[in-house]
C-alpha angles and dihedrals in degrees: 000000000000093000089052090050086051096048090049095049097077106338095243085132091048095043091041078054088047084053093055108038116085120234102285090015110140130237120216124196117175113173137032137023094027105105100328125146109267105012094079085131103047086045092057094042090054091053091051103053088044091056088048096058088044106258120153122230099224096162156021121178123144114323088329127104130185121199132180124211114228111281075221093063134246113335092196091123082065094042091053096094095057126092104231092059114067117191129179119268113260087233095059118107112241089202102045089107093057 
């Protein structure tokens, strides 16, 4: 339950996710907060975020859910202006930690 509030406070688990997967890869969450009592809103937050960084719902059974990233690629350019997706500023210095 704590990784998902994490994941839900600003994305960065989903979008780092969204880095990794390839164009059509497949996300798999088992587990909370899919479907489970009491966690209705981080379920539907979660959901939400997915859908606006273009992931496809394919599937709900149980406690397991099974996503698809776009087979066009992230859209996160597009999900920028929306609240739930926080991206770094184009001004920041990739390198300034090193």
């Amino acid at each position: 339950t704590h990784l998902f509030l994490l994941l839900l406070i600003d994305g960065s688990y989903l979008l780092e996710i969204d880095r990794l997967l390839r164009p059509g890869g497949y996300f798999v969450v088992s587990g909370p907060p899919v479907q489970w009592a009491k966690e209705e809103n981080e379920w539907k937050e979660l959901q939400d975020l997915a859908k606006s960084i273009c992931f496809d719902l394919l599937s709900v059974e149980g406690n397991t859910a099974i996503w698809r990233k776009s087979l066009n690629g992230s859209c996160l350019a597009k999900a920028s202006s929306k609240p739930m997706v926080k991206l770094c500023d184009k001004e920041d210095d990739p390198n300034a930690a090193w």
